[in-house]
C-alpha positions as CSV (number, residue, x, y, z in Angstrom):
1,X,-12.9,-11.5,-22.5
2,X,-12.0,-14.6,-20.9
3,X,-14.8,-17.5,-20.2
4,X,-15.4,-18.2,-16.5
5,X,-14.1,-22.1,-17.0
6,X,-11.1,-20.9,-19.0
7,X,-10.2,-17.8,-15.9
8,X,-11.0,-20.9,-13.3
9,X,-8.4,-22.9,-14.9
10,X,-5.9,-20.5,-15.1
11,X,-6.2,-19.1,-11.9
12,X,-6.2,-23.1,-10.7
13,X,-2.9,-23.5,-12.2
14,X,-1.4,-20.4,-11.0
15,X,-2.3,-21.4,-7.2
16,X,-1.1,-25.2,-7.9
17,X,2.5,-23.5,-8.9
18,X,2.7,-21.3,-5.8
19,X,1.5,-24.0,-3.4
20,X,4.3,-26.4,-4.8
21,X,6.9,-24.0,-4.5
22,X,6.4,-23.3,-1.2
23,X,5.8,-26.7,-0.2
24,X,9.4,-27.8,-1.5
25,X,10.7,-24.7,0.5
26,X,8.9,-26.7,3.4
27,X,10.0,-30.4,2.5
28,X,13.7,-28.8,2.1
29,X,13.3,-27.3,5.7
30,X,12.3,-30.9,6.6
31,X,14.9,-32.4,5.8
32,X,18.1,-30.4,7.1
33,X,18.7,-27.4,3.6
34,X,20.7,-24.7,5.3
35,X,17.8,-21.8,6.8
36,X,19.3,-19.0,4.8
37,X,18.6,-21.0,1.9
38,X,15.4,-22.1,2.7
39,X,14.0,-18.4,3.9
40,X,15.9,-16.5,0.8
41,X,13.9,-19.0,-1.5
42,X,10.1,-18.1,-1.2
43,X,10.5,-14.7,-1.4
44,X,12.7,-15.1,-4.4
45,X,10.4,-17.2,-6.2
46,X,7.7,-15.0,-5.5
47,X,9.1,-11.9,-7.2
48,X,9.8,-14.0,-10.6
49,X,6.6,-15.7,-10.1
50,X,4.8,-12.3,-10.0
51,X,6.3,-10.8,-12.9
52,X,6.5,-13.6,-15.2
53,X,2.8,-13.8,-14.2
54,X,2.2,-9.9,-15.6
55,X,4.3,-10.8,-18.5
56,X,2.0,-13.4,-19.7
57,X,-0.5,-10.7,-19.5
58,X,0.6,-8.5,-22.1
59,X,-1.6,-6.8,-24.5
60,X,-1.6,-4.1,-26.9
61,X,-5.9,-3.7,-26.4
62,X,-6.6,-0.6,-24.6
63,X,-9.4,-2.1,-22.7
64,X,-7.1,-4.4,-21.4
65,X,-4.5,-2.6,-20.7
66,X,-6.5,0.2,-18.7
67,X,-9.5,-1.5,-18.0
68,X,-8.8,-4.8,-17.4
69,X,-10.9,-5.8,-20.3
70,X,-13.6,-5.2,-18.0
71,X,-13.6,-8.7,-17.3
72,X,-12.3,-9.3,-13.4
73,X,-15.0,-11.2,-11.6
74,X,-15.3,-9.0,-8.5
75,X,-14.2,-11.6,-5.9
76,X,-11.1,-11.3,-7.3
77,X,-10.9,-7.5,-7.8
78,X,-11.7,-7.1,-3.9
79,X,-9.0,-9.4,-3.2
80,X,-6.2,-7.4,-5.1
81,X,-7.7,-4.2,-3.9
82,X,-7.6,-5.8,-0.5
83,X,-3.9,-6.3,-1.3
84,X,-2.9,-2.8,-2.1
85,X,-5.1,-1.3,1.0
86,X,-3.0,-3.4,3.2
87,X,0.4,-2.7,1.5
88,X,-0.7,0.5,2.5
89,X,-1.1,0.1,6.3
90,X,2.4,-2.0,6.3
91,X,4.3,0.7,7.6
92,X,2.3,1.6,10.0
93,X,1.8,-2.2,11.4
94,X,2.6,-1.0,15.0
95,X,-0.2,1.2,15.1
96,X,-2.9,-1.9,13.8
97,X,-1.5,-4.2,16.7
98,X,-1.0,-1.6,19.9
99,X,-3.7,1.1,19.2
100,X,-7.5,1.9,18.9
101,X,-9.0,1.7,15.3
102,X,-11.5,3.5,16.2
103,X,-10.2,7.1,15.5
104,X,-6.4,7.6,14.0
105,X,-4.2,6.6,11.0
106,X,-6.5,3.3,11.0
107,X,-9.7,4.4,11.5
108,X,-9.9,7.2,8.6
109,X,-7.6,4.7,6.0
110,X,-10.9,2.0,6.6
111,X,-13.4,4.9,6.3
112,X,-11.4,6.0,3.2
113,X,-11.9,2.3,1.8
114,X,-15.1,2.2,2.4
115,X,-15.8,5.4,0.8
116,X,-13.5,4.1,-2.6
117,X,-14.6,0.8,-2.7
118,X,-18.7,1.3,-2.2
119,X,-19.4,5.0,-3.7
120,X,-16.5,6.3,-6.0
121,X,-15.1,2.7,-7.4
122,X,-18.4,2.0,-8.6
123,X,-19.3,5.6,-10.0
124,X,-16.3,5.4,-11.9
125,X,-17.2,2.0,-13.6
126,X,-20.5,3.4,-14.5
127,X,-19.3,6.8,-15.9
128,X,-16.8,4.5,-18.5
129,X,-13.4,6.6,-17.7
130,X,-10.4,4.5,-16.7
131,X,-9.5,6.2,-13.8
132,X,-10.1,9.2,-11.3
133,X,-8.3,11.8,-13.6
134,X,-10.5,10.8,-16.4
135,X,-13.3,11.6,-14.4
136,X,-12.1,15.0,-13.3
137,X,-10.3,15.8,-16.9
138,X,-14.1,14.8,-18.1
139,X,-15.4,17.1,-15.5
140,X,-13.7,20.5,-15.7
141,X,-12.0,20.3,-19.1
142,X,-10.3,23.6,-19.5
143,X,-6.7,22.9,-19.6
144,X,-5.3,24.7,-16.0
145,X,-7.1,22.4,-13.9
146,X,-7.6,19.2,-15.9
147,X,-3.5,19.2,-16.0
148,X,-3.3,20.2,-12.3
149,X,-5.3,18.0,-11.3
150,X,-3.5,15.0,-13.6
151,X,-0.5,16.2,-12.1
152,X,-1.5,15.3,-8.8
153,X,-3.2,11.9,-9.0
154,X,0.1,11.0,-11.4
155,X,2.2,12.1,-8.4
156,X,0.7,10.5,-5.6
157,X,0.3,7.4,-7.7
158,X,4.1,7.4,-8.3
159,X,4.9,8.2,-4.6
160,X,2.8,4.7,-3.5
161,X,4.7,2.9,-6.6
162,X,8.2,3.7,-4.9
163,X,6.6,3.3,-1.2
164,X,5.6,-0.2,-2.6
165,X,9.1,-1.1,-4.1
166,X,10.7,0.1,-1.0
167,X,8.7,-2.1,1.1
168,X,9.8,-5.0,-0.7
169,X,13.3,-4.0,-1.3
170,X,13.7,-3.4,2.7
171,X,11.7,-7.1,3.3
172,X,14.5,-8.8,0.8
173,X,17.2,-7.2,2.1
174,X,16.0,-7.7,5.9
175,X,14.6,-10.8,6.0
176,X,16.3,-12.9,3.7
177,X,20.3,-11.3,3.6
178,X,20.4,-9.9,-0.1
179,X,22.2,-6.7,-1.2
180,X,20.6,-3.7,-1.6
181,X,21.0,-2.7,-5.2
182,X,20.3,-5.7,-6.5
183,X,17.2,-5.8,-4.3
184,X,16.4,-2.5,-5.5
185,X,17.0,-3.2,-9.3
186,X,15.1,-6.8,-9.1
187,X,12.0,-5.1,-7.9
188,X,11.9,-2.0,-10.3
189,X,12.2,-4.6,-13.0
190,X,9.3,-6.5,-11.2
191,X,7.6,-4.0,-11.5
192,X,8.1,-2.6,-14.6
193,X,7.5,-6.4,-16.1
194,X,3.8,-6.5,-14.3
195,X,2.9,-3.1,-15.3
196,X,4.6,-2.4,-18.8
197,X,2.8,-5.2,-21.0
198,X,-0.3,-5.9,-19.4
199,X,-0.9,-2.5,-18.0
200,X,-3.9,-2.4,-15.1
201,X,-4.5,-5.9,-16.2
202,X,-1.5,-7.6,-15.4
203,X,-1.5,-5.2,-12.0
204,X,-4.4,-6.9,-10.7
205,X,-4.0,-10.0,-11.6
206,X,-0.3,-9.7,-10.3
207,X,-2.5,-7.9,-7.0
208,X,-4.6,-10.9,-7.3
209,X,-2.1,-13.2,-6.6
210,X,-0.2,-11.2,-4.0
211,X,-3.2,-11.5,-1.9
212,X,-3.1,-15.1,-1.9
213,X,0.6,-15.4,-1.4
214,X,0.0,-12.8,1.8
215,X,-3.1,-14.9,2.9
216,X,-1.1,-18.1,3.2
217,X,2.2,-16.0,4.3
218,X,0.7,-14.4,7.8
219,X,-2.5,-17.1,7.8
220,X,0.1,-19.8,8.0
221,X,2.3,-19.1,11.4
222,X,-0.9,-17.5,13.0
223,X,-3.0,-21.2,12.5
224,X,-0.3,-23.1,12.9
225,X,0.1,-22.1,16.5
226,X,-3.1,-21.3,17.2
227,X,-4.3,-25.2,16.4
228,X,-0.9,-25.9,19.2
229,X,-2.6,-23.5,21.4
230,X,1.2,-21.3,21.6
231,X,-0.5,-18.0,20.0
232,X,0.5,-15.3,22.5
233,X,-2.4,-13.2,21.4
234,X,-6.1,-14.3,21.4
235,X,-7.0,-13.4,17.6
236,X,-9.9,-11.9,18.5
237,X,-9.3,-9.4,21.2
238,X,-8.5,-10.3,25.2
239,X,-5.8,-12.1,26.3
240,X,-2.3,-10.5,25.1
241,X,-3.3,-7.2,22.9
242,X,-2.4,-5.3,26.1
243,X,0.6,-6.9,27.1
244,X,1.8,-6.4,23.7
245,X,0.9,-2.7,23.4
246,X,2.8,-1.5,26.2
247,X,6.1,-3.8,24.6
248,X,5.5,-1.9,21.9
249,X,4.9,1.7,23.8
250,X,8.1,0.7,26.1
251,X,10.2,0.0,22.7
252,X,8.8,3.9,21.2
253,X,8.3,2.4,18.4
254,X,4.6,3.1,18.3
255,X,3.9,6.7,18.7
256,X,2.3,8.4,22.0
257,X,-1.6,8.8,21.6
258,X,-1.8,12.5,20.2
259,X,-4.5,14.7,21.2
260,X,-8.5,14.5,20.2
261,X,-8.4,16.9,18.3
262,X,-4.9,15.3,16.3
263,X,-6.2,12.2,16.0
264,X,-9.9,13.3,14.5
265,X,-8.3,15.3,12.5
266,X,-5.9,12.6,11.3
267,X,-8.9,10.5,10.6
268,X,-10.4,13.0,8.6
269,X,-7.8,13.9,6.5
270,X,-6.6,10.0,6.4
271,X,-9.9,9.2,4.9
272,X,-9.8,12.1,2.3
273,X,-6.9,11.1,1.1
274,X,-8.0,7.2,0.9
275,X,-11.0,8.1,-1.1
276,X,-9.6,9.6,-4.1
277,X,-6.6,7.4,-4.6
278,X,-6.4,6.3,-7.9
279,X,-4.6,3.1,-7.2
280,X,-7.5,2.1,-4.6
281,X,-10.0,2.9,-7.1
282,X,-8.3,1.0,-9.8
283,X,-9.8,-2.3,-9.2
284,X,-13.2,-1.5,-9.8
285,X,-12.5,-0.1,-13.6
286,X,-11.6,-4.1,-14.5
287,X,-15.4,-5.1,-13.2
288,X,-17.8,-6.5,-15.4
289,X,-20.9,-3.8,-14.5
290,X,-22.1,-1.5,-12.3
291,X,-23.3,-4.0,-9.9
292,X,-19.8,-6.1,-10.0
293,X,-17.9,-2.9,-8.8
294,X,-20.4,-2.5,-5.9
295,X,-20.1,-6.4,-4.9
296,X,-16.0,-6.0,-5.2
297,X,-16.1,-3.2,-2.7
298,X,-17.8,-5.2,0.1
299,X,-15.3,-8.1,-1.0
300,X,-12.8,-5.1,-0.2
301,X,-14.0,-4.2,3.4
302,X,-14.1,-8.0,4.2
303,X,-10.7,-8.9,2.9
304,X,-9.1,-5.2,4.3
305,X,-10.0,-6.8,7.7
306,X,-9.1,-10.0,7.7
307,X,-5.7,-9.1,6.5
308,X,-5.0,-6.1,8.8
309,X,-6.0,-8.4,11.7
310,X,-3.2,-11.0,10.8
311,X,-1.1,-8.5,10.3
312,X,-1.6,-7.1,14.2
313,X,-1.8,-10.4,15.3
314,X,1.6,-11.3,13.6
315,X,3.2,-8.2,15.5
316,X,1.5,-8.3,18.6
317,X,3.0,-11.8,18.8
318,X,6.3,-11.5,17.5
319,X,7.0,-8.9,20.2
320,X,5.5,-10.9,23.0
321,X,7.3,-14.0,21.9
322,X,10.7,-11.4,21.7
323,X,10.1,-10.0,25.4
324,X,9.9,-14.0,26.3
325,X,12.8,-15.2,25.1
326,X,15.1,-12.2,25.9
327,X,13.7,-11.3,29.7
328,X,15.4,-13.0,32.3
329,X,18.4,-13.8,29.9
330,X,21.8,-12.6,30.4
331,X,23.6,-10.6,27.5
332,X,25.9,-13.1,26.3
333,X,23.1,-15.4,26.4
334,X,20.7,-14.2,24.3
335,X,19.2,-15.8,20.8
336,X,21.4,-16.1,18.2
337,X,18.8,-14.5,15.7
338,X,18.5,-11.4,18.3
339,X,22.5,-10.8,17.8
340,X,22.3,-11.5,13.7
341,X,19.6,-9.0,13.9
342,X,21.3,-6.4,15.8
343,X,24.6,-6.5,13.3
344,X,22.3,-6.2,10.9
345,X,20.8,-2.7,12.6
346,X,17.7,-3.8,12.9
347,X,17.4,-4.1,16.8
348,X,19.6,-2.3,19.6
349,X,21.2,-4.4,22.9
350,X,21.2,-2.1,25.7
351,X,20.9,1.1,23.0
352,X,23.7,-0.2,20.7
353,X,23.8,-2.1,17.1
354,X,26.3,-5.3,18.1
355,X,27.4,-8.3,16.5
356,X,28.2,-10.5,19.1
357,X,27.6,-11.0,22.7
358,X,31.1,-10.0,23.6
359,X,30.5,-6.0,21.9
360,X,26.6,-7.0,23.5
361,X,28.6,-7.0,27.0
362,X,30.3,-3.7,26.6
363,X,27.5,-2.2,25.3
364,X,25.5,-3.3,28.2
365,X,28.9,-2.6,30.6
366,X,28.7,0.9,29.5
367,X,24.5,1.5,30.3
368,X,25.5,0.1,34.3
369,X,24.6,-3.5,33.0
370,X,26.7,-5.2,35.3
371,X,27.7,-9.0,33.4
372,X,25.4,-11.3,34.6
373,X,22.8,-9.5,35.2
374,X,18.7,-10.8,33.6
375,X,18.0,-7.7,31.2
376,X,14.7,-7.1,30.8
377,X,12.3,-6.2,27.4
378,X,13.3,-3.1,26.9
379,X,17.1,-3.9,26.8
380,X,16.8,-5.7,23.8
381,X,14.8,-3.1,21.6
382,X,13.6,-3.7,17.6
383,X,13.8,-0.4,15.9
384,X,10.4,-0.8,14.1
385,X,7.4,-2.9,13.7
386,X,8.5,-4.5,10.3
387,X,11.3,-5.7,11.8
388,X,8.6,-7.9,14.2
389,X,6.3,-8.2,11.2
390,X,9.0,-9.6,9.7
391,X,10.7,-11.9,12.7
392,X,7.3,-13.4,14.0
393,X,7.7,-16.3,12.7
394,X,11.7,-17.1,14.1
395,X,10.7,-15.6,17.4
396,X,8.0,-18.3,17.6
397,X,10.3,-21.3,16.4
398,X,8.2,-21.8,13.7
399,X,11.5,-22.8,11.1
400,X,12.9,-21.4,8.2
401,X,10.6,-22.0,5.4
402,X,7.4,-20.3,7.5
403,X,9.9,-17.5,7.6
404,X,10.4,-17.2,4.4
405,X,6.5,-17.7,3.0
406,X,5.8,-14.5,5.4
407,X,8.9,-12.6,3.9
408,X,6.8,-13.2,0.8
409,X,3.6,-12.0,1.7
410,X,5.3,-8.8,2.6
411,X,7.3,-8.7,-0.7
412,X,3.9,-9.9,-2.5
413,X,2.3,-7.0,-1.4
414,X,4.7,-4.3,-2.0
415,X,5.4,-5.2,-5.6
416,X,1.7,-5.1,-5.9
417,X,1.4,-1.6,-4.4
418,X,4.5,-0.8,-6.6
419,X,3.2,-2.5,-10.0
420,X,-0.5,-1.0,-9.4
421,X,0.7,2.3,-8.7
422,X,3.1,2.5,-11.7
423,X,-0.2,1.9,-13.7
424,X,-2.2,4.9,-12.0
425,X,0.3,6.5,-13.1
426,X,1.0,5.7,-16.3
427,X,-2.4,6.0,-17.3
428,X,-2.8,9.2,-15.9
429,X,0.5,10.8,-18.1
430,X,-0.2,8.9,-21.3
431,X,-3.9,8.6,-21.4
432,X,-5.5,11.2,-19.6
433,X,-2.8,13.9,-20.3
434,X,-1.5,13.3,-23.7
435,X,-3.6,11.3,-25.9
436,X,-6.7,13.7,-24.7
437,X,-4.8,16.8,-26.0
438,X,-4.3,15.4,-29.2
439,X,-8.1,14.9,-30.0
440,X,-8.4,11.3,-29.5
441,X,-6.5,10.8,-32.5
442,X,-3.2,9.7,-31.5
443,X,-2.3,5.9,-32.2
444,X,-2.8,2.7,-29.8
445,X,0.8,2.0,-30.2
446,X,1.9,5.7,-29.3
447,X,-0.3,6.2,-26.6
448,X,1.0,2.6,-24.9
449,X,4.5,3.7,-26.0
450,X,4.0,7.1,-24.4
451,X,2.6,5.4,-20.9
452,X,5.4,2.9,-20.7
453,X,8.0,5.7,-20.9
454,X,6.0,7.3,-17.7
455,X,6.4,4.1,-16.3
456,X,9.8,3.7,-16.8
457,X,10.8,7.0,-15.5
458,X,9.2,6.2,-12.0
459,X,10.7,2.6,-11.6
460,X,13.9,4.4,-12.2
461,X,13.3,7.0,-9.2
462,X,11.7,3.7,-7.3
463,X,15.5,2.1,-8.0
464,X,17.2,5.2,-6.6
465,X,15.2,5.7,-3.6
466,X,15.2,2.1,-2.6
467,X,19.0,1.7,-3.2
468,X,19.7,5.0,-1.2
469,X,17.2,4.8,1.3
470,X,17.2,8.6,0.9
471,X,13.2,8.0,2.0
472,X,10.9,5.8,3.8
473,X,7.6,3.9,3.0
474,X,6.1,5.3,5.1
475,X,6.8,8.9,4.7
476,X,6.3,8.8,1.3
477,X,2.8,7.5,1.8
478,X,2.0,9.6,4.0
479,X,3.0,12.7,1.1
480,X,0.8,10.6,-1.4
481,X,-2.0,10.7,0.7
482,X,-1.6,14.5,1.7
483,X,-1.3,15.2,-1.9
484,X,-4.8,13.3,-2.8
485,X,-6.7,14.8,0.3
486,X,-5.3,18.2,-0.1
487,X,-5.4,18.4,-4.4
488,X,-7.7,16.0,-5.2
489,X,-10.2,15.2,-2.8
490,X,-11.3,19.1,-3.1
491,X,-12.2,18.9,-6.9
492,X,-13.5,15.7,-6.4
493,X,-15.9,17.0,-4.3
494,X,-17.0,19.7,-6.1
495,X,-17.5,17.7,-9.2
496,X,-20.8,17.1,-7.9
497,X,-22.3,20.7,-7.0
498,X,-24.0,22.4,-10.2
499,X,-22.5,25.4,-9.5
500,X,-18.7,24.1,-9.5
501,X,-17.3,25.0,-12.6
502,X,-13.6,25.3,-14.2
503,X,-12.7,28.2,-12.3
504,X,-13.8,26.7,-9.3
505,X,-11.4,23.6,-9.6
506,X,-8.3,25.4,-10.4
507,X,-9.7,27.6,-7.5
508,X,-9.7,24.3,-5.3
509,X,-6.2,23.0,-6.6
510,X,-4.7,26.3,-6.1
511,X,-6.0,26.5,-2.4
512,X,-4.8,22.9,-1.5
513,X,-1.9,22.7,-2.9
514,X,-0.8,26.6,-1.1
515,X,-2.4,25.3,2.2
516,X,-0.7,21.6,1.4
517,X,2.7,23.5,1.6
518,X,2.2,26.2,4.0
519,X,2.0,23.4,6.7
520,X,4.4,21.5,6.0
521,X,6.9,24.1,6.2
522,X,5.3,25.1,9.6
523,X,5.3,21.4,10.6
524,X,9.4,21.4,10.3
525,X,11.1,18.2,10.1
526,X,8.4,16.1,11.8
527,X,7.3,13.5,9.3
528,X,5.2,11.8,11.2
529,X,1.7,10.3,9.6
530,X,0.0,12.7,11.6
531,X,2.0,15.7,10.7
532,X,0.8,14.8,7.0
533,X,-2.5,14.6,8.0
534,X,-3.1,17.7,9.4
535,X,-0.8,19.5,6.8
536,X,-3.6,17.6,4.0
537,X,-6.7,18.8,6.5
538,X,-5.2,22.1,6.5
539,X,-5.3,22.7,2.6
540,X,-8.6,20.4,2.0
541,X,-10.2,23.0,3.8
542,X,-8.2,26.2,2.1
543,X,-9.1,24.4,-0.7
544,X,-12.8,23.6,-0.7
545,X,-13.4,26.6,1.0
546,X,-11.9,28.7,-1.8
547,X,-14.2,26.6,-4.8
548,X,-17.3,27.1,-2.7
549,X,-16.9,30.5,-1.7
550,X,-15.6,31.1,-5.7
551,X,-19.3,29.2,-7.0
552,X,-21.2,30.8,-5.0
553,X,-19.8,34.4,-6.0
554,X,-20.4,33.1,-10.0
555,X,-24.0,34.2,-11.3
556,X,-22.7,32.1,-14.6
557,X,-25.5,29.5,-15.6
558,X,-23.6,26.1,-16.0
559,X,-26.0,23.8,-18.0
560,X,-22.8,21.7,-18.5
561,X,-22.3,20.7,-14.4
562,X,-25.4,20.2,-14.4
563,X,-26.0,17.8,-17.3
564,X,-23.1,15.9,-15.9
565,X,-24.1,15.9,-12.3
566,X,-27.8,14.9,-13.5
567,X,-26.1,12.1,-15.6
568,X,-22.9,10.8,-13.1
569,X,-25.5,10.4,-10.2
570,X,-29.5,9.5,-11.9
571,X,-28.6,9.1,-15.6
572,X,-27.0,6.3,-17.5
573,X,-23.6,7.7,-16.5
574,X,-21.8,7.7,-19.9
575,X,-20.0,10.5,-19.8
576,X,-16.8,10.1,-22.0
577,X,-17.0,8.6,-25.3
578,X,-16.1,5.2,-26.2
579,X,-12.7,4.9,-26.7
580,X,-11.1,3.9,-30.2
581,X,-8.9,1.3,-28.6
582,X,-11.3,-0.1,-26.7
């Protein structure tokens, strides 16, 4: 366990090296280093930084590599988990600037959090286990659902690793000009080198650090022209929210407002989902005690905020300052950034992809643009919000290098959505699956050997999707958090009624996972979050319904739910025996 002076130091030094870094990408920008250079570096540096910095963590203890060597102060476990919550409302960064949070996508993901990060993350670091599968596996034991349920935290834990790679692949490629499949095989190896040797460890410690890179990467633009007074949004509601949510409505690249009923149920099923995600409720294993975990959750909540409000600031400005310096403009007259970013198919002139004003004019000849003629904002439309996210800072002349730092808070944060997830799912193949079924018996080595392989595997489908682009981040999130609401959250729930039993979780998973699919298929090709949503509300229900309805049927006496339920929520908690490793 690392002494507080010692962790001081080396988190000292590991700030000192990022600050420097991205203080020479400013003093080059200073003095005249050509911009593509200049943005391409930070992010860069920030991937190498990151896993060179989960490298250095390596171990072969098992506490440390699935607990964290239950030594994270919780001021730093609320910041990574901060990290990872917000990697996980990136794609839908449209919705945090133009929309209500008070019911939706937003609204249940922070109700989720809240649920994770006060109740279940601490519960977990009292019961011992290393994760939410180890809970359940503890809880209903017979081998259909304990697998089953594995399965499914495994799976959605691998869909957020590749959503999280993705996300930084797409921000390397977009923002600063790299190829695809070498963006693609840099961040699986990222990833791989955070996760592999310093398992859940070196993930939030990696986390750790992405926060601060994202902190200073969307903190940076937003104060400096908030201290010049040029901020087209007031930070904290008013002047420019509105003018920015119709840009974004008039661009349709924020969805319509969907029903009542939709979006409650969206929250709902958003929230489920949230709550039994085992890379959200990772950070509170690494805490010290009980009371740690608690104080990282509110560290959580606070962080969560703070970085989902820069985040809407950043596009709620970025697409004001775009309508600005487009409106009035002619077509052959336009930034040069807006035409790079068009050949690059990342924003349409006049409802084509062009590379120079000459192919903007016949693009614009062909809609009845006559030449000449002031186009207004929604002539020159971005195709999604992290293409804004992304261009805030060019769009308000803030220079290369602060372009760059915020291409690496969006980098930061994917690889550590990518490198935690790979863990949660690691863990849940080679701990909670396989070294259980052989009697706690198997070697350290084996069992680290055996989750590395797991983790391997998934970087390599996280390097396929990414280089294809066969999926989005956003979709696949959106299946992760289906799959947690609809298999998951059930049996989670019913881990704390006496008269849940075995047969009532596989009950449960059965029911979810049926009604999970069923809707889908009815849904049809819309992917939307929502669509996901309901499709996860609709088998929850199926689900619970089915393990409720199948306990109260059971006459069956079980002293064993009960013991646990007596012990999880008024006991001591010590559920699982102490691991050999550990």
């Amino acid at each position: 366990m690392f002494d507080r002076a010692n962790l001081d130091s080396r988190i000292a030094f590991v700030s000192a090296g990022f600050l420097l870094a991205y203080g020479f990408a400013a003093l080059l920008d200073r003095v005249g280093a050509p911009e593509r250079f200049v943005a391409a570096a930070p992010p860069w540096f920030t991937v190498l930084a990151l896993a060179a910095l989960g490298f250095l963590l390596h171990s072969m203890r098992v506490s440390f590599y699935y607990a964290g060597g239950r030594a994270v102060p919780a001021n730093y476990a609320g910041f990574a988990n901060a990290a990872i919550a917000v990697a996980l409302l990136l794609p839908f960064a449209t919705r945090l600037a133009g929309r209500s949070w008070s019911v939706g996508v937003v609204a249940g993901a922070f109700l989720g959090l809240a649920g994770a990060a006060l109740f279940l993350g601490p519960l977990l670091r009292k019961t011992g286990v290393f994760s939410v599968s180890g809970l359940l596996a503890a809880r209903f034991p017979s081998a259909a659902p304990r697998f089953g349920l594995i399965a499914a935290v495994a799976l959605s834990s691998g869909l957020l690793a590749v959503a999280g790679g993705q996300m930084a692949v797409d921000a390397l490629v977009d923002l600063s000009g790299a190829g695809r499949a070498f963006a693609a095989f840099t961040i699986a190896g990222a990833g791989l080198f955070i996760a592999g040797p310093g398992g859940l460890g070196g993930a939030i410690w990696a986390a750790a650090a992405a926060a601060g890179v994202a902190l200073l990467g969307l903190g940076w633009p937003i104060a400096a022209l908030g201290f010049r007074g040029e901020l087209p949004v007031d930070l904290l509601g008013g002047g420019g929210w509105p003018e920015a949510a119709s840009l974004l409505s008039e661009w349709r690249i924020m969805p319509a407002p969907a029903g009542v009923g939709v979006e409650l149920g969206a929250t709902i099923a958003i929230a489920m989902g949230v709550v039994a995600l085992a890379p959200v409720l990772a950070p509170a294993v690494t805490t010290q005690a009980n009371e740690s975990a608690r104080a990282s959750g509110v560290a959580t909540l606070a962080w969560s905020l703070i970085f989902a409000l820069l985040v809407a600031a950043a596009v709620a400005a970025s697409a004001v300052s775009l309508a600005a310096s487009v409106s009035g403009q002619t077509v052959e007259r336009l930034p040069e950034s807006v035409y790079a970013a068009s050949g690059r198919g990342l924003v349409e002139i006049c409802g084509a992809k062009v590379n120079t004003p000459s192919q903007a004019l016949r693009a614009c000849a062909a809609e009845k643009i006559p030449p000449g003629t002031p186009l207004r904002p929604v002539d020159v439309r971005p195709l999604d919000g992290d293409f804004l996210l992304g261009a805030f800072p060019g769009a308000a002349g803030l220079g290369a290098a602060a372009s760059g730092l915020l291409a690496s808070a969006i980098v930061g944060l994917g690889l550590a959505l990518a490198a935690v997830g790979l863990q949660a799912c690691g863990a849940a193949v080679g701990h909670d699956a396989l070294y259980r079924l052989r009697g706690e018996v198997d070697l350290t080595s084996r069992r680290l050997a055996i989750t590395r392989l797991a983790l391997i595997v998934v970087a390599t489908g996280s390097y396929v999707a990414s280089a294809t682009q066969m999926v989005t981040p956003g979709g696949l999130i959106g299946l992760a958090l289906g799959i947690s609401a609809a298999c998951v959250a059930p049996s989670l729930a019913l881990a704390f009624w006496n008269r849940a039993g075995d047969r009532e979780a596989l009950v449960a998973l059965l029911g979810g996972s049926a009604g999970l699919a069923a809707a889908l298929l009815l849904a049809g090709p819309a992917r939307k979050i929502e669509a996901y949503a309901l499709a996860a509300l609709a088998g929850a229900t199926l689900g619970l319904a089915a393990g409720v309805l199948s306990g109260l049927a059971s006459r069956e006496e079980k002293p064993a739910a009960v013991a646990f339920v007596r012990r999880v929520l008024r006991g001591d908690g010590q559920i699982v025996t102490p691991d050999k490793g550990a």
